[in-house]
C-alpha positions in Angstrom: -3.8 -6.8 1.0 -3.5 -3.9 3.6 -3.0 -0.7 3.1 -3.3 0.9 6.5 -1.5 -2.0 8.6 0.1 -1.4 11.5 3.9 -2.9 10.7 6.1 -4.3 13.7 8.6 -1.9 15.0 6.7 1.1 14.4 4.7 3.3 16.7 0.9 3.7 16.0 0.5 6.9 17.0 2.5 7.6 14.1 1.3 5.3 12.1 -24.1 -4.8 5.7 -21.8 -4.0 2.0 -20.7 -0.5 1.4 -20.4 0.9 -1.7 -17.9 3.4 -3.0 -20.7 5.9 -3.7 -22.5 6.0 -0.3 -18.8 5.8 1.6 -17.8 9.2 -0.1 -21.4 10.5 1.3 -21.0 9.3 4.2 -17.5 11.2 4.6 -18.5 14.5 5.3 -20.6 13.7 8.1 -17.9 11.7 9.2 -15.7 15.2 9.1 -18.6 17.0 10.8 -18.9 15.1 13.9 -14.8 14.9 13.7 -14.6 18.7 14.2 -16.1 19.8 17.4 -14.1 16.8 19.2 -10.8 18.9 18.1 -12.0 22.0 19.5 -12.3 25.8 18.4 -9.3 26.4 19.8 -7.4 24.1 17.0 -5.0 25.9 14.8 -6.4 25.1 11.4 -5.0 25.5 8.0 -5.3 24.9 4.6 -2.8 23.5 2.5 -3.3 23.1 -1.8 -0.8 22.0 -4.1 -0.7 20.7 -7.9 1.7 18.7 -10.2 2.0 18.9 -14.2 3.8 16.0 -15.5 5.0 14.4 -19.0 6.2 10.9 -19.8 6.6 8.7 -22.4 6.1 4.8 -21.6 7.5 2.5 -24.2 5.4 -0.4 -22.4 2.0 1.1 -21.1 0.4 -2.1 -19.9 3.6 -3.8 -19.2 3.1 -6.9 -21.4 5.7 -9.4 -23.0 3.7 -9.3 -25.9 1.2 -6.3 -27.2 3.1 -3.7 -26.4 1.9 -0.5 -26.7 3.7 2.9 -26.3 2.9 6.4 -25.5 3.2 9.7 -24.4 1.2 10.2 -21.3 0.3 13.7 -19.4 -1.2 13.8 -16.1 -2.4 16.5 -13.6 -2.6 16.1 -10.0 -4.0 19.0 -7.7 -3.9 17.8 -3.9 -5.6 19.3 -0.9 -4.7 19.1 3.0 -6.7 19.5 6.0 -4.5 20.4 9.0 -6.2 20.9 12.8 -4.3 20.5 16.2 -4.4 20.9 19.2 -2.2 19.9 22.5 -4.1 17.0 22.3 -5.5 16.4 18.9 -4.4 16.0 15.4 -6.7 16.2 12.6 -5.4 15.4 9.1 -7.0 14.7 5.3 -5.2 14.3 2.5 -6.4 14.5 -0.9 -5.6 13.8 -4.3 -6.3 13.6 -7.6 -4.8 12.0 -10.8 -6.3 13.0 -14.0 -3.9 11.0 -16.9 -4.2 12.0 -20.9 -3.4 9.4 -23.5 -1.6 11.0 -26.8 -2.6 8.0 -29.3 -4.6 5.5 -26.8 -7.6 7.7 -25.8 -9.0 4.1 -23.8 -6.5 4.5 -21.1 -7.5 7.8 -20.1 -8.4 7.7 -16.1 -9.1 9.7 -13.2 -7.4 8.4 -10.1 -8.1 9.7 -6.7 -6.5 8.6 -3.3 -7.9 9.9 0.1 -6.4 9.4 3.4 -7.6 11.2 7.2 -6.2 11.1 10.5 -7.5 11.5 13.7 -5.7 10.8 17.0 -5.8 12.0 20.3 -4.0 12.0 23.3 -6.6 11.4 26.2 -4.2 11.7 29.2 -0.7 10.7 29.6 -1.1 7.1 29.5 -3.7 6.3 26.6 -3.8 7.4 23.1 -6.3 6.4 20.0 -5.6 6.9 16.1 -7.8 6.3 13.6 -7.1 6.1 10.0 -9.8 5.5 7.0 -9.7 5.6 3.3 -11.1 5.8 -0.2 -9.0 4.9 -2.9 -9.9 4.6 -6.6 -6.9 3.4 -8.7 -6.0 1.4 -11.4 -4.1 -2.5 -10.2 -1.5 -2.8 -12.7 0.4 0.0 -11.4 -0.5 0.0 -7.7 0.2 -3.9 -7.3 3.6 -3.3 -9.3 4.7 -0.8 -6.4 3.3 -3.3 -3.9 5.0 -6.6 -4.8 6.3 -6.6 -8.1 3.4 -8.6 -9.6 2.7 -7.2 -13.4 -1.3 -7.9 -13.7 -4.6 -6.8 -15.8 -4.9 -3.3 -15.8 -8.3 -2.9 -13.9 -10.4 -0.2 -12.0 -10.6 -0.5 -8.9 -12.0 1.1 -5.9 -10.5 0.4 -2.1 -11.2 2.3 1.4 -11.7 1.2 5.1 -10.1 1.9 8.0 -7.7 1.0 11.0 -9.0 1.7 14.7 -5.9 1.4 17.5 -5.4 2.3 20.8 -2.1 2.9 22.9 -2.0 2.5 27.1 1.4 2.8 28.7 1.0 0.6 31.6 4.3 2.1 33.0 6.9 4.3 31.7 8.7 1.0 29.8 5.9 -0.7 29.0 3.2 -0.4 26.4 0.4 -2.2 24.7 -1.2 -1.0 21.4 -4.5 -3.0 20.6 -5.7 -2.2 17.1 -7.3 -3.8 13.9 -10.3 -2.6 11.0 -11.5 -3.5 7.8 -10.5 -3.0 4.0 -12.6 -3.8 0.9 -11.7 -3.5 -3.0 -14.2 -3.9 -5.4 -13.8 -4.4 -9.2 -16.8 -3.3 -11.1 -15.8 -4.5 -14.6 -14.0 -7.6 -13.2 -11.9 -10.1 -13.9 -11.0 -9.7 -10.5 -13.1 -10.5 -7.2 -14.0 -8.5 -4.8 -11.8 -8.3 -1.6 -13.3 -8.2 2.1 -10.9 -8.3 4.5 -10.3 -7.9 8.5 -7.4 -7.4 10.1 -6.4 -7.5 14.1 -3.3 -6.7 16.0 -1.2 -6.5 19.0 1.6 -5.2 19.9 3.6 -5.1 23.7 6.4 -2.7 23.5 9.5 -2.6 26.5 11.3 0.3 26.1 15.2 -0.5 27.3 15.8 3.6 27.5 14.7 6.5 25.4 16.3 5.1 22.6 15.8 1.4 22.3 12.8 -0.1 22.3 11.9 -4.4 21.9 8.5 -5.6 20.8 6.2 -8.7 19.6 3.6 -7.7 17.4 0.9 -10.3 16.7 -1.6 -10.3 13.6 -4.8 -11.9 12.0 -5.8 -11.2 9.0 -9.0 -12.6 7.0 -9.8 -12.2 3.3 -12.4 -13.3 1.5 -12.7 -13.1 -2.2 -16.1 -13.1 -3.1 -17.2 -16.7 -5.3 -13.3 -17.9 -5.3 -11.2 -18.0 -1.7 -10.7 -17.6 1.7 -7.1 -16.8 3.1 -6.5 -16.6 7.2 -3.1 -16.0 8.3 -1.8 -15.7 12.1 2.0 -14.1 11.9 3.8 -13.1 15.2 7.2 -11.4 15.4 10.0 -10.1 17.3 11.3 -6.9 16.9 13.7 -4.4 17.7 13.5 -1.1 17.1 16.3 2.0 18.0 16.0 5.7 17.0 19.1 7.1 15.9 17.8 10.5 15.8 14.5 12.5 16.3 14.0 11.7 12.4 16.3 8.5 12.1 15.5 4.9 13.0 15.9 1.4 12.7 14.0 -2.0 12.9 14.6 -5.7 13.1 12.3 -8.1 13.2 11.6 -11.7 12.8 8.9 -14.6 13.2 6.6 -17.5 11.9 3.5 -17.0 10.0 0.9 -20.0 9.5 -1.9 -19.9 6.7 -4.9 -21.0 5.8 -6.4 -21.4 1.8 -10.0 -22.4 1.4 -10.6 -22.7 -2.0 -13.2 -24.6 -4.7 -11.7 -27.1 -7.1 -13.5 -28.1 -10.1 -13.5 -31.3 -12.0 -16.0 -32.5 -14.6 -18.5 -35.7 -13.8 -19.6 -37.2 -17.1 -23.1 -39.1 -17.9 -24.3 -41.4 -19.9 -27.8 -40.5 -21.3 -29.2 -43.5 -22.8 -31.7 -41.5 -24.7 -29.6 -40.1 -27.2 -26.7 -42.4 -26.3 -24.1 -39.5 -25.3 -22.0 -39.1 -22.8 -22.8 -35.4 -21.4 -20.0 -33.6 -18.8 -21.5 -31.8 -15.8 -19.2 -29.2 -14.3 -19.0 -29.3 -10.7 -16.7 -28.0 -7.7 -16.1 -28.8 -3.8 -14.3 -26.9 -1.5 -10.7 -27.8 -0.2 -8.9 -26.3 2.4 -4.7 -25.9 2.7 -2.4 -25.0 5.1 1.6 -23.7 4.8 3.7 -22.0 7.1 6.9 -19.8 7.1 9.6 -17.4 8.7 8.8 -13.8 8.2 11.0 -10.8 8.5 11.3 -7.1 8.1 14.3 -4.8 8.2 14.1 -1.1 8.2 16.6 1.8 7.9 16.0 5.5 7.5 19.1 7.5 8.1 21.1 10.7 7.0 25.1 9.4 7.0 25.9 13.1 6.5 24.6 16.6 5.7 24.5 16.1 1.9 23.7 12.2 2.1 21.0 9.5 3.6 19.6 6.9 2.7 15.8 4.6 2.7 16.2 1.3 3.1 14.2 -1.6 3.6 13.6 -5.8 3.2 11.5 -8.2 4.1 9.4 -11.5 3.5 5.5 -11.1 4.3 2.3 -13.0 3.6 1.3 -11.2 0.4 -3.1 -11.3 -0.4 -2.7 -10.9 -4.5 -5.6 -9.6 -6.3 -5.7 -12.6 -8.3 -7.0 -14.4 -4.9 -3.5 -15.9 -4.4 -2.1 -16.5 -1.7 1.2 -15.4 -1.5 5.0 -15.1 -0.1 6.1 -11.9 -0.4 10.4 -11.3 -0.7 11.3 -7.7 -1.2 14.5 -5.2 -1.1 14.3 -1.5 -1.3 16.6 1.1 -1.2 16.7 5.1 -2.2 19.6 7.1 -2.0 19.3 10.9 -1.6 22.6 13.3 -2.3 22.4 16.9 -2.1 24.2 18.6 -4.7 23.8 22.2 -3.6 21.0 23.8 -1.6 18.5 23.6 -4.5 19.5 20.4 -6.6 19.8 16.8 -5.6 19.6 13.6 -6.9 17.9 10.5 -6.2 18.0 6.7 -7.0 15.5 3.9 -6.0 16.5 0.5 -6.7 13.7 -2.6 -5.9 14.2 -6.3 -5.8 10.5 -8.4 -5.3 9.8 -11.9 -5.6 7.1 -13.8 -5.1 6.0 -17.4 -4.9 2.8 -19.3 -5.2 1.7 -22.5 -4.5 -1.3 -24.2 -6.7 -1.9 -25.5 -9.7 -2.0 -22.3 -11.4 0.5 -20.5 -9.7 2.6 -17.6 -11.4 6.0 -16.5 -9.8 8.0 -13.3 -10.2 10.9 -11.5 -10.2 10.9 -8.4 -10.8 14.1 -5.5 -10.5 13.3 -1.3 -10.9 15.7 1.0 -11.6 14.8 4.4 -11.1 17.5 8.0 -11.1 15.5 11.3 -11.5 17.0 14.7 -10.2 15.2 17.6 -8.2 15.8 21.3 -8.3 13.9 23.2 -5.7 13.6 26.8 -8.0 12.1 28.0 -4.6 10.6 27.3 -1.4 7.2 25.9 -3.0 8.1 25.6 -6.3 10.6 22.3 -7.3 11.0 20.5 -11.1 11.6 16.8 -11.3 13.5 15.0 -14.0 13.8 11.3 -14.3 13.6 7.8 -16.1 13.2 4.2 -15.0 14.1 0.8 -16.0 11.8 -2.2 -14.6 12.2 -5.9 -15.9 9.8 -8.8 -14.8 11.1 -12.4 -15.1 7.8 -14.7 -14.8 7.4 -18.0 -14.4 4.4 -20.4 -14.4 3.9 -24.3 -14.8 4.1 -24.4 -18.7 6.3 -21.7 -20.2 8.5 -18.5 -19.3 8.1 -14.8 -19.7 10.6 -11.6 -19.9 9.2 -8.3 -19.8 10.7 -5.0 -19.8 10.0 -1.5 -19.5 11.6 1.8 -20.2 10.1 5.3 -18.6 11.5 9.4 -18.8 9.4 12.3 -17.5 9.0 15.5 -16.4 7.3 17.4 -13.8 6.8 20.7 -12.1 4.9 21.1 -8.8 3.9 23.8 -6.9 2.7 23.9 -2.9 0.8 26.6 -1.8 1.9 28.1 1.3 -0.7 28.3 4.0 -3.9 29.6 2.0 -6.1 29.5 5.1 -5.0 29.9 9.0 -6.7 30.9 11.9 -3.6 31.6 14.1 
């Protein structure tokens, strides 16, 4: 799976093994050589911020059977790296998740997700953006926001990067090549590690300032290390009109085609006429499958008036699970915002994912979220959250049937420092 893919219908400029260790080494350097291309006269600032939250999970490792409840409390200071220019943007992101278990002192982690920018604007025609990463996070959670798909709670660690450029070849007509790779590992298993690569194209017509059509074009490789291969070529339509400087929406639709290499295993027995016993040899070949499909996305971000707007979003996408599956991906999503007065609003996010597999040993889900929490905004950096959630996983498999629930409330207070460091 991707985490910095370029998705149809959106704009990219807005959008040897490595190991975890040496990649954060390596990021500072990285930073250093960054620095002097934005320039001295960049306006640079500093921006820190931290969250204090409490919850109580009556299903910690979402299980239908097991379950095991607790009260949880988690810290997460964050730090961001501004620099621009008329040209340039420079942007890191950084945070980190420190989480305390009450009664299950095993769980305690410490997550941390990193994220930097760096485009620029090289004349009025071309643009590039780079994007890398370093994530270290825990898969039960992450891949439960992704797809729906409850798993093995597991550390994991995840960074790479996406590489795109933009050249306006007239003032319609655009063509954004782009593409880079992503690796997970999983250093105290069950799952394999992930290396994949990903390329993609996308020609852009704009119809007039507002409307824009598109086909975007993909390849993406992954290879699970001692289990699978998975290639899949997707191309889509789209069409994409901006109902507002901070307002938009897409449509999009295609065919995606995909390739499984995989190793089968089978047992060949013996007969060993020394001790008259008939021994079984383990042994495995590699197959290879193929399926296609129709793909879609919609998108829709828009405020219907000043006190409401709304987040929405569907699709059906090739999905890489960590499990080495190869997936198909049906999702709905949908927040709604509504301002109560100038300091208090409330929010809901409802979630509808499904997946299916194909296999032997496939494992198919539907899974539904439920999630209201309100926001009061005490002042300009200063806001406190309150909220619950309600998720429920129906999962099926060749041989039985499972139902899992869980129930969620919390807490938070977060506070974002205003501009601790400028130099303009």
């Amino acid at each position: 799976m991707l985490f910095w893919c370029h998705e149809p219908g959106h704009k990219v400029f807005t959008n040897t093994k490595i190991r975890p260790g040496n990649l954060l080494t390596l990021l500072p350097l990285f930073i250093y050589f960054l620095l002097p291309i934005a320039g001295h006269a960049a306006d640079w600032s500093l921006n820190p911020g931290i969250e204090a939250m409490s919850e109580y999970n009556d299903n910690i490792l979402f299980s239908h059977k097991n379950k095991i409840d607790d009260f949880i409390a988690r810290i997460k200071p964050r730090l961001q790296i501004l620099g621009k220019t008329e040209k340039t943007l420079f942007s890191l992101d950084s945070i980190v998740a420190g989480e305390k278990y009450l009664d299950n002192g095993r769980l305690d982690t410490v997550n941390t997700y990193n994220n930097l920018l760096y485009r620029h604007n090289w004349n009025p025609k071309f643009l590039t953006s780079l994007k890398a990463n370093f994530i270290k996070d825990e898969t039960l959670e992450e891949e439960l926001e992704a797809a729906g798909r409850p798993g093995v709670r597991n550390k994991r660690y995840r960074y790479g990067f996406d590489a795109s450029g933009q050249y306006n070849l007239s003032d319609t007509f655009s063509v954004t090549l782009g593409g880079g790779p992503q690796f997970s590992n999983y250093p105290e298993g069950p799952y394999s590690d992930l290396r994949s690569w990903q390329v993609y194209l996308d020609p852009a017509f704009a119809l007039d300032p507002i409307n824009t059509v598109g086909l975007f074009i993909n390849y993406n490789y992954a290879d699970y290390k001692d289990s699978s291969t998975v290639k899949t070529v997707s191309s889509s339509l789209y069409y994409r009109r901006e109902l507002s400087e901070t307002a938009y929406f897409v449509l999009g639709g295609g065919y995606r085609y995909t390739w499984t290499r995989y190793k089968s295993w089978y047992l060949n027995y013996y007969f060993n006429p020394n001790t008259g016993q008939i021994i079984a040899v383990p042994a495995g070949e590699k197959r290879t499958s193929g399926d296609g499909g129709f793909i879609f996305n919609f998108e829709l971000d828009n405020s219907w008036t000043d006190r409401f707007s709304t987040v929405a979003t569907a699709g059906r996408e090739h999905y890489n699970s960590v499990e080495a599956r190869s997936t198909d991906l049906t999702y709905a999503r949908v927040t709604f915002r509504y301002r109560l007065t100038e300091t208090v609003s409330t929010n809901l996010r409802l979630s509808y994912d499904t997946t299916d597999e194909t296999g032997p040993w496939s494992v198919d889900h539907n899974n539904i979220r439920f999630e209201p929490f309100l926001k009061w905004r005490i002042s300009p950096n200063l806001s406190l959250k309150l909220g619950g959630s309600y998720r429920y996983d129906r999962e099926d498999t060749k041989h039985s049937n499972y139902d899992i629930q869980r129930y969620r409330g919390w807490l938070s207070i977060s506070y974002r420092y205003p501009r601790l460091f400028s130099n303009h």
